[in-house]
PyMOL Python script that loads the backbone (N, CA, C, O; Angstrom):
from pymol import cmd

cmd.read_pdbstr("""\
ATOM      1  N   UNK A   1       0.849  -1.183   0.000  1.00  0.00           N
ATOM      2  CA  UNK A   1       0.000   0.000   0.000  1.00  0.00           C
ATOM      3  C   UNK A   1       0.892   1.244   0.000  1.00  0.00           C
ATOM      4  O   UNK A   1       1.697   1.538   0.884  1.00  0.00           O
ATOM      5  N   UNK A   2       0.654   1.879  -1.035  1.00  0.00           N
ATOM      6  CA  UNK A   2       1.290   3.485  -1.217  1.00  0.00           C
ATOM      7  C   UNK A   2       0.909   4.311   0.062  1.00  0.00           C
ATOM      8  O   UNK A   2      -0.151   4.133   0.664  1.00  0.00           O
ATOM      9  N   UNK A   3       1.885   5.255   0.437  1.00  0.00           N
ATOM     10  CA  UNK A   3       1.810   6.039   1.526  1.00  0.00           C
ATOM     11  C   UNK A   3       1.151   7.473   1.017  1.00  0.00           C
ATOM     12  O   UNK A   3       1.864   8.072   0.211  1.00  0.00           O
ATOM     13  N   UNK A   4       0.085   8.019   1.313  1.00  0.00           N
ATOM     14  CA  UNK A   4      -0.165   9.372   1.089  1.00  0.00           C
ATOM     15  C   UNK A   4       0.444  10.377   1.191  1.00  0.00           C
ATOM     16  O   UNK A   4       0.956  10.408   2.310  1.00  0.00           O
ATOM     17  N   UNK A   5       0.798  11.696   0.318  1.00  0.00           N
ATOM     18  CA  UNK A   5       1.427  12.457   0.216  1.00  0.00           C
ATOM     19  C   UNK A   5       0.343  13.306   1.767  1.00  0.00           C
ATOM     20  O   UNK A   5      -0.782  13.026   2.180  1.00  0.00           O
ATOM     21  N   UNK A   6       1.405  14.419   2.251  1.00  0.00           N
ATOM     22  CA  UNK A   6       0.882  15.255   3.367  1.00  0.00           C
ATOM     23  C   UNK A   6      -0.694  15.376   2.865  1.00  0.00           C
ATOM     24  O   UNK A   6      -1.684  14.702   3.150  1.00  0.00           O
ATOM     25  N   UNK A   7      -0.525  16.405   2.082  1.00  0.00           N
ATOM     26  CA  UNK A   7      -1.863  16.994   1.381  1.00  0.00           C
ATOM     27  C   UNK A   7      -3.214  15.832   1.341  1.00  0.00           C
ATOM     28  O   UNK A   7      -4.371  16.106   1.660  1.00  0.00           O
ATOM     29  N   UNK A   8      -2.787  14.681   0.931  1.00  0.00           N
ATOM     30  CA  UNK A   8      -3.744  13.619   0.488  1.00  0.00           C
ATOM     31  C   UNK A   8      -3.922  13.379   2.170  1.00  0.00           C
ATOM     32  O   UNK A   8      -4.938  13.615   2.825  1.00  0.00           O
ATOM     33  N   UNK A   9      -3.059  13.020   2.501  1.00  0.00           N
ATOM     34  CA  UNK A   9      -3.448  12.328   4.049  1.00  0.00           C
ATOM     35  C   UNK A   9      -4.285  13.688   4.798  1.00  0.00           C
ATOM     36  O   UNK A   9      -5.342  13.345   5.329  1.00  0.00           O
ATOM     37  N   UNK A  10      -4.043  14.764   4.877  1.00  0.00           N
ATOM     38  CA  UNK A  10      -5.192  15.691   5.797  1.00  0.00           C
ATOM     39  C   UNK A  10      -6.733  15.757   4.871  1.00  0.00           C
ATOM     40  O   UNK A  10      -7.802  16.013   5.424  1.00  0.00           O
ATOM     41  N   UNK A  11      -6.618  15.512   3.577  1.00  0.00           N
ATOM     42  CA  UNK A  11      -7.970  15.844   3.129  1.00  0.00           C
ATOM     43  C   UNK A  11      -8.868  14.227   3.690  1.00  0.00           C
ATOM     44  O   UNK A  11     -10.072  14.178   3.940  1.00  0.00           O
ATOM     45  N   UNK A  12      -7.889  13.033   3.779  1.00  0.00           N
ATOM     46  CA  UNK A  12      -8.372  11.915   4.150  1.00  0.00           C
ATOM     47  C   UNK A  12      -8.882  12.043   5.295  1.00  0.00           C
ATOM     48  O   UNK A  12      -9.994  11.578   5.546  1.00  0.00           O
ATOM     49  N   UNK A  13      -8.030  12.805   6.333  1.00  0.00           N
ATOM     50  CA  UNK A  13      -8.721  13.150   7.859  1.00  0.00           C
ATOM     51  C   UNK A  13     -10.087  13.971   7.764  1.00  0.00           C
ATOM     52  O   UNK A  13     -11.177  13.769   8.297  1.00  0.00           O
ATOM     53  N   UNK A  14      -9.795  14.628   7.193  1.00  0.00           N
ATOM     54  CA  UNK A  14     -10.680  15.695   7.580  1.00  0.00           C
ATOM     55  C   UNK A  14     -11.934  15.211   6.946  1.00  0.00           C
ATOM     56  O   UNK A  14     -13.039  15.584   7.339  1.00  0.00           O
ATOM     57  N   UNK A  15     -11.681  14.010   5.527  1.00  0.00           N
ATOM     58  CA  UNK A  15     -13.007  13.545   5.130  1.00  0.00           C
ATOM     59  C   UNK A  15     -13.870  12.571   6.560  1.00  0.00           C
ATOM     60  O   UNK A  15     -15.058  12.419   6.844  1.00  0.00           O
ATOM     61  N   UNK A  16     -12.687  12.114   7.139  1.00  0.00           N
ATOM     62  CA  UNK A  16     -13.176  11.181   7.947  1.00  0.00           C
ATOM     63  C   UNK A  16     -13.866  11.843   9.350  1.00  0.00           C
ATOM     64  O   UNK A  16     -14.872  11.468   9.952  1.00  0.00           O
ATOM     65  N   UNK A  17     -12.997  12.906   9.626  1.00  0.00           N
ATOM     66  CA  UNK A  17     -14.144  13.658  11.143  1.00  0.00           C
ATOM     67  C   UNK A  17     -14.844  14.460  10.620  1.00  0.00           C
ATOM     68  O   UNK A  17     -15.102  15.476  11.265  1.00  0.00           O
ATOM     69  N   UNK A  18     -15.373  14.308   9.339  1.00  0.00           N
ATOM     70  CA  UNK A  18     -16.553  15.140   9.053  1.00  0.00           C
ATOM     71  C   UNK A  18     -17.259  14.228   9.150  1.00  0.00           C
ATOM     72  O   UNK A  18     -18.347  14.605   9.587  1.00  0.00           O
ATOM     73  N   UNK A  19     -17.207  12.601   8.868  1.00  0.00           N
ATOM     74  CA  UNK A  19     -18.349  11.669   9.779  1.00  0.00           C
ATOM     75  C   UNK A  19     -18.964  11.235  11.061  1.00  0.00           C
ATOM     76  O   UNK A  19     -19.911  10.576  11.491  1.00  0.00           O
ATOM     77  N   UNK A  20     -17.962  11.928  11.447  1.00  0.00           N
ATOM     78  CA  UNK A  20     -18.235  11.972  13.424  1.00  0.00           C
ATOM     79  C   UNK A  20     -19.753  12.532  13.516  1.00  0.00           C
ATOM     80  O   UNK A  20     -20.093  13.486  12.816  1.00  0.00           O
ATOM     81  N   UNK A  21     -20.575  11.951  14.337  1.00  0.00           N
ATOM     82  CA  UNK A  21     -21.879  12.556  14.410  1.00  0.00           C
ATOM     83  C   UNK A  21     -21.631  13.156  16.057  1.00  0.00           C
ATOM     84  O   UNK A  21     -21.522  12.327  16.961  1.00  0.00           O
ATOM     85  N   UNK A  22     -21.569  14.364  16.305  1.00  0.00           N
ATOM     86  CA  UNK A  22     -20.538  14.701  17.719  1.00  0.00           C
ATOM     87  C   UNK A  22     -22.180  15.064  18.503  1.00  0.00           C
ATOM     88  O   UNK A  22     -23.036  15.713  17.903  1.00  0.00           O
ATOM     89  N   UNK A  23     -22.397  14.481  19.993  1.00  0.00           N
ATOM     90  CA  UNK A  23     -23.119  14.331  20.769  1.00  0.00           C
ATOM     91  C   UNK A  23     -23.909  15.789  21.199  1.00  0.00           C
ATOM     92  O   UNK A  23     -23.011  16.517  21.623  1.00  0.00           O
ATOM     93  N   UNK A  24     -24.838  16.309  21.247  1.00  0.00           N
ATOM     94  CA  UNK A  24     -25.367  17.613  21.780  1.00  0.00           C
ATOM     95  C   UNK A  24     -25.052  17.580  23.027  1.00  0.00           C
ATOM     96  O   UNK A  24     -24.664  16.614  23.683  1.00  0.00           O
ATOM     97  N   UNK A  25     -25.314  19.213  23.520  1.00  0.00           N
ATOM     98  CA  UNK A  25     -24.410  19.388  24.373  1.00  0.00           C
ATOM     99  C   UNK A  25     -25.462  19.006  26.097  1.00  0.00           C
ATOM    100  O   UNK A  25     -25.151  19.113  27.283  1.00  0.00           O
ATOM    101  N   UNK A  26     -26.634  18.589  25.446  1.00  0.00           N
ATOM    102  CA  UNK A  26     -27.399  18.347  26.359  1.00  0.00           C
ATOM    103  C   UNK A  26     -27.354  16.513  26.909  1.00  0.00           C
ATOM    104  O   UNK A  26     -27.481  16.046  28.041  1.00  0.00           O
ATOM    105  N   UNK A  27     -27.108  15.777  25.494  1.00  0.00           N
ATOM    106  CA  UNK A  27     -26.726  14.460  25.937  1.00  0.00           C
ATOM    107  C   UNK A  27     -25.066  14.349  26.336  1.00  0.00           C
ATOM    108  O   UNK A  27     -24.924  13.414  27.124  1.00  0.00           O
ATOM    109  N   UNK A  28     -23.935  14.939  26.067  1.00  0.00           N
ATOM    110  CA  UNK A  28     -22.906  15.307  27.118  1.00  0.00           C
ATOM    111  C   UNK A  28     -23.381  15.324  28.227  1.00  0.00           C
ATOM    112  O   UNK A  28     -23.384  14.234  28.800  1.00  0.00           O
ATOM    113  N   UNK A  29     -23.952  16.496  28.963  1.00  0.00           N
ATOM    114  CA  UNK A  29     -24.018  16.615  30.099  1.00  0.00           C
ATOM    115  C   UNK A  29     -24.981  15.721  31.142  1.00  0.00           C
ATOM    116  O   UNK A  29     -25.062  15.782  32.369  1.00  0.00           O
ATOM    117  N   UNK A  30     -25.756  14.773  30.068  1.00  0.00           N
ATOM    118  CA  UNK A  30     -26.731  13.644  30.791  1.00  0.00           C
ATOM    119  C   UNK A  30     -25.532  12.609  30.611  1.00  0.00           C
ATOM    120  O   UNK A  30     -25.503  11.960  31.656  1.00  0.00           O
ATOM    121  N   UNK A  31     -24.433  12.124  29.669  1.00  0.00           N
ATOM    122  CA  UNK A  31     -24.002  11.082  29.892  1.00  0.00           C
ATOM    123  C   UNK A  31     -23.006  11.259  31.187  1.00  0.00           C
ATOM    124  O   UNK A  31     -22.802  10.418  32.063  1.00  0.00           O
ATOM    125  N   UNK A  32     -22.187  13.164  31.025  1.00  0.00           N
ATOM    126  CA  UNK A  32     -21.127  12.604  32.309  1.00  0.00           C
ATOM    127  C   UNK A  32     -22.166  12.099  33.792  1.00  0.00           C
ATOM    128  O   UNK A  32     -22.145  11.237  34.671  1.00  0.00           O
ATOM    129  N   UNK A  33     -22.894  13.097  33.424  1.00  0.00           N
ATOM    130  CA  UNK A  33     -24.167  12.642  34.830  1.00  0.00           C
ATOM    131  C   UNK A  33     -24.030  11.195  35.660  1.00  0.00           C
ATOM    132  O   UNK A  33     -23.708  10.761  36.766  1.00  0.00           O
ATOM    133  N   UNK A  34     -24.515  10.746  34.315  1.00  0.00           N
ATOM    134  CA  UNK A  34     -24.854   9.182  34.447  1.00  0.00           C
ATOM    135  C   UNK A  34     -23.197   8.777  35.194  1.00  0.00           C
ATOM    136  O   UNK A  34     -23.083   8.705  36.417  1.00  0.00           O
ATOM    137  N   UNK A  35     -22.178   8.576  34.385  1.00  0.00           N
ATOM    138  CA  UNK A  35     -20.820   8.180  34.804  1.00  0.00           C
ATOM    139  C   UNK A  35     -20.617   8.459  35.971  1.00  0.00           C
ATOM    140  O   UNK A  35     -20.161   7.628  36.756  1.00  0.00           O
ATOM    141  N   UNK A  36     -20.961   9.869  36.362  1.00  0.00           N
ATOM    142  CA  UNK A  36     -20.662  10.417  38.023  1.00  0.00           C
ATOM    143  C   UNK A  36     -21.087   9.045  38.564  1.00  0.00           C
ATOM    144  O   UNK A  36     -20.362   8.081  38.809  1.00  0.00           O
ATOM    145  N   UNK A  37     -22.762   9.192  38.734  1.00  0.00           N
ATOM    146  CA  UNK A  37     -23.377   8.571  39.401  1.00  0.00           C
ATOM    147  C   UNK A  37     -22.819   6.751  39.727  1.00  0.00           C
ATOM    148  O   UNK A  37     -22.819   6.045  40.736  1.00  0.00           O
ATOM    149  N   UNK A  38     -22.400   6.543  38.316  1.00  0.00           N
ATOM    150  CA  UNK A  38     -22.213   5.195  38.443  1.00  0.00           C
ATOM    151  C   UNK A  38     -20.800   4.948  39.168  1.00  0.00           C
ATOM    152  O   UNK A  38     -20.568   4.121  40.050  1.00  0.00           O
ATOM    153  N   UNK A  39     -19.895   5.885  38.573  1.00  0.00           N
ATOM    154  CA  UNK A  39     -18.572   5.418  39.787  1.00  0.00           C
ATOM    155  C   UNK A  39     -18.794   5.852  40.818  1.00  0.00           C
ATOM    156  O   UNK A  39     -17.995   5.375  41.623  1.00  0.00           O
ATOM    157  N   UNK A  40     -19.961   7.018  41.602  1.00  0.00           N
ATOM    158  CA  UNK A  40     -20.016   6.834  42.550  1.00  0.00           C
ATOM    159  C   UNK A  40     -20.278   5.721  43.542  1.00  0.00           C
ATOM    160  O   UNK A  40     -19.691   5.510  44.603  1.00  0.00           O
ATOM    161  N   UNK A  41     -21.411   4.958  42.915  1.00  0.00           N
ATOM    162  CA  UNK A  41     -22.296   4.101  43.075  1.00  0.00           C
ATOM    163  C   UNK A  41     -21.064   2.571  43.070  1.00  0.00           C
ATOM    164  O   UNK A  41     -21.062   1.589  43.812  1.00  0.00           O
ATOM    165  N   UNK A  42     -20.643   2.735  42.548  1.00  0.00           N
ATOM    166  CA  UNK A  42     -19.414   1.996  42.379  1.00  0.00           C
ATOM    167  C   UNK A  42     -18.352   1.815  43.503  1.00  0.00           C
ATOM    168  O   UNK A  42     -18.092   0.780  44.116  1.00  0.00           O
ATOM    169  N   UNK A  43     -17.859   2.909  43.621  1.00  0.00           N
ATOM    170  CA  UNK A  43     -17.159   3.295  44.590  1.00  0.00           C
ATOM    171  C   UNK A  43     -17.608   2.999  46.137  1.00  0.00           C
ATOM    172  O   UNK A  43     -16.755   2.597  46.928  1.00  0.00           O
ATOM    173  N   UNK A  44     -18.865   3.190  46.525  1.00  0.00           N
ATOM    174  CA  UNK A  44     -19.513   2.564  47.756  1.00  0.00           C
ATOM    175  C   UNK A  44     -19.509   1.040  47.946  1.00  0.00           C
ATOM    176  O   UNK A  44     -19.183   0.422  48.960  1.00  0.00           O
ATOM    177  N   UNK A  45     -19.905   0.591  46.851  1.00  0.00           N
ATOM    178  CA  UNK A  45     -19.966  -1.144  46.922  1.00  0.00           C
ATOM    179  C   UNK A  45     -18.616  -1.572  46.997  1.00  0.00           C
ATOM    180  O   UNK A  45     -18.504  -2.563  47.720  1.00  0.00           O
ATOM    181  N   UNK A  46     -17.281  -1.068  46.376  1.00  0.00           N
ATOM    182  CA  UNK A  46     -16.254  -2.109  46.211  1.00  0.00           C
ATOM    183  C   UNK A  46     -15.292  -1.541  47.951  1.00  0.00           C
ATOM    184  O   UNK A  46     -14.522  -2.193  48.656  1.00  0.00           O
ATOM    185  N   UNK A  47     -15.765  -0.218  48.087  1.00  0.00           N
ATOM    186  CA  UNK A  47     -15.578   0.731  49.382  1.00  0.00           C
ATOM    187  C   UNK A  47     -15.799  -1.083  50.661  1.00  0.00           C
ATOM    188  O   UNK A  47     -15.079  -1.814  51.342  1.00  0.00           O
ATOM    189  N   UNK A  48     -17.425  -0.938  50.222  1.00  0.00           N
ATOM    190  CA  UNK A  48     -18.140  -1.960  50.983  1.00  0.00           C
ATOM    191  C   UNK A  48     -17.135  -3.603  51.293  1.00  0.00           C
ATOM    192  O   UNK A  48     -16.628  -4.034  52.329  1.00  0.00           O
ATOM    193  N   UNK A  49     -17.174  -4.111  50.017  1.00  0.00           N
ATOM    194  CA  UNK A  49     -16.832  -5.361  49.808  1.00  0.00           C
ATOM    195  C   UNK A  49     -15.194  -5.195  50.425  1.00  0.00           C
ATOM    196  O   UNK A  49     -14.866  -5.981  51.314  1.00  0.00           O
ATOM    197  N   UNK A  50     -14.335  -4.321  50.013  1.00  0.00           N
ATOM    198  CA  UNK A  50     -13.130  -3.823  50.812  1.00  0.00           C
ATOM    199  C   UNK A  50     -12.953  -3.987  52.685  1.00  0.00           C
ATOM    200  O   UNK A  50     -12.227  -4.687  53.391  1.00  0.00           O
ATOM    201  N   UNK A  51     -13.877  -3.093  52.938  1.00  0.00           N
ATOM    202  CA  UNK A  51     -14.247  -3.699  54.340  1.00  0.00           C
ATOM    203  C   UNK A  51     -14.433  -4.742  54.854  1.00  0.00           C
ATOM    204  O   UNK A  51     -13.795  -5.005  55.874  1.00  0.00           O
ATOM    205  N   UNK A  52     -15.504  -5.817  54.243  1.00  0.00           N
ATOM    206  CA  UNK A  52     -15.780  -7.130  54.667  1.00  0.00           C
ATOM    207  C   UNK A  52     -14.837  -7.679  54.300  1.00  0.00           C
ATOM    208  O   UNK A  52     -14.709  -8.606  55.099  1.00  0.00           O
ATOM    209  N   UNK A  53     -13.655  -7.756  53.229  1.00  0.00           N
ATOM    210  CA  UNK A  53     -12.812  -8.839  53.475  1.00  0.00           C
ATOM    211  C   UNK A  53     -12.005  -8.558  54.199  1.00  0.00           C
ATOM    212  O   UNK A  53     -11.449  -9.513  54.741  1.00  0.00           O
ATOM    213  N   UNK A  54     -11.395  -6.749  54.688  1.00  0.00           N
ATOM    214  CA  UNK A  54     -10.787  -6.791  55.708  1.00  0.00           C
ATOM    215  C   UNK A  54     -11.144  -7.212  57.204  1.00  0.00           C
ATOM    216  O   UNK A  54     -10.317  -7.224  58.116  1.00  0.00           O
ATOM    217  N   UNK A  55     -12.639  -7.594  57.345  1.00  0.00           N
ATOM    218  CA  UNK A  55     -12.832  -8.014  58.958  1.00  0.00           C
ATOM    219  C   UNK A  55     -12.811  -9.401  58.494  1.00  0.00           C
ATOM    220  O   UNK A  55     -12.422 -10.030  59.478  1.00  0.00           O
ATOM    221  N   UNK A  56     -13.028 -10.276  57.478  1.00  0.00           N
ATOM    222  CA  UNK A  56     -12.578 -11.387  57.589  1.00  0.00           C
ATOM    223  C   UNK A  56     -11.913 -12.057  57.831  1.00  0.00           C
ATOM    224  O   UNK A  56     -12.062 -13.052  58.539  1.00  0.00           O
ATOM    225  N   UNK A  57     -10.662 -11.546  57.107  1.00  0.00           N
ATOM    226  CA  UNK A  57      -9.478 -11.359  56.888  1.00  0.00           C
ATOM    227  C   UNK A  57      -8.719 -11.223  58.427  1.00  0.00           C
ATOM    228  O   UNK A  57      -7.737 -11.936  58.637  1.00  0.00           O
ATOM    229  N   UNK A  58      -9.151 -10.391  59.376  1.00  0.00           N
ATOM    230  CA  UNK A  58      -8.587  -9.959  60.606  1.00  0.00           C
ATOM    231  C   UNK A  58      -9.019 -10.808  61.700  1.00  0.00           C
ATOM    232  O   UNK A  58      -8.247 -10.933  62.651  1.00  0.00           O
ATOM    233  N   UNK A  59     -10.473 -11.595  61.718  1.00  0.00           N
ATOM    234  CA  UNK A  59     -10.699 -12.541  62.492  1.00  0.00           C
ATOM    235  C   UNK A  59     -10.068 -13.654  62.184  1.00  0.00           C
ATOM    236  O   UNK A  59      -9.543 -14.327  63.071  1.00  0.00           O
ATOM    237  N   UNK A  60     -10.009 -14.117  60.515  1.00  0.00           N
ATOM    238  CA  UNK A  60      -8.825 -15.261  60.411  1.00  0.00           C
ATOM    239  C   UNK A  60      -7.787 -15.233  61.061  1.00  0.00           C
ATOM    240  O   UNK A  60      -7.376 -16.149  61.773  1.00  0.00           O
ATOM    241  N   UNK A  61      -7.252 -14.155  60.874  1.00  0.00           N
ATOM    242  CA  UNK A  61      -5.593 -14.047  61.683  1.00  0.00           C
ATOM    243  C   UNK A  61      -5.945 -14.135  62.495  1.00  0.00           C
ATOM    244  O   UNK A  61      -5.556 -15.233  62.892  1.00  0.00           O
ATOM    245  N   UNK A  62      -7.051 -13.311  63.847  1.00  0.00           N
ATOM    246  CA  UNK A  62      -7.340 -14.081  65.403  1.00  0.00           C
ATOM    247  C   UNK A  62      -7.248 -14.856  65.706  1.00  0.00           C
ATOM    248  O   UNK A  62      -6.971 -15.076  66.885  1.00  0.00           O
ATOM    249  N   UNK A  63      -7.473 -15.999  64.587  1.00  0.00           N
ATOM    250  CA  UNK A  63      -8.135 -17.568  64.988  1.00  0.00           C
ATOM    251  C   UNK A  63      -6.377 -18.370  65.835  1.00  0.00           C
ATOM    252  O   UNK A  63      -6.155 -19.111  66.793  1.00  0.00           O
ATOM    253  N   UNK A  64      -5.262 -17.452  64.476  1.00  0.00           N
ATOM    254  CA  UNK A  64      -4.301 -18.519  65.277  1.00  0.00           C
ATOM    255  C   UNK A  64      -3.829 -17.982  66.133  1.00  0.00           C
ATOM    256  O   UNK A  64      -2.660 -18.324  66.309  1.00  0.00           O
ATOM    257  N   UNK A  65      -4.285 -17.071  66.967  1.00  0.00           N
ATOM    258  CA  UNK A  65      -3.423 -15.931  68.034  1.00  0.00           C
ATOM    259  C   UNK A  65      -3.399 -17.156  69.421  1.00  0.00           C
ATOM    260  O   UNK A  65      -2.876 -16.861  70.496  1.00  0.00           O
TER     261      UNK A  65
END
""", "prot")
cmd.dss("prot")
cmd.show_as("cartoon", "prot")
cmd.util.cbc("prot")
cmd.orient("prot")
């Protein structure tokens, strides 16, 4: 495959992000929304599950004290 001259290769780009269909600025601000929410939401449960294996974890080691 032949390599594009400069010129050829930017008109190739620029044909190609003129297909980008780029998101309104109202579904942006509903998707970061959503993301917040979910790594928040995220963040509590593995927060959670973090904890319980550390008291597990710490009564095991009791067991051989």
């Amino acid at each position: 495959m032949a390599k594009p001259t400069p010129g050829e290769f930017v008109r190739q780009v620029r044909q190609e992000a003129s297909k980008v269909i780029w998101p309104s600025r109202k579904e942006a601000v509903t998707t970061s929304i959503m993301v917040l929410i979910m790594v928040t939401i995220m963040s509590i449960f593995f927060i959670g599950v973090d904890q319980l294996l550390a008291i597990g974890i710490e009564w095991l080691l009791s067991l051989g004290v």
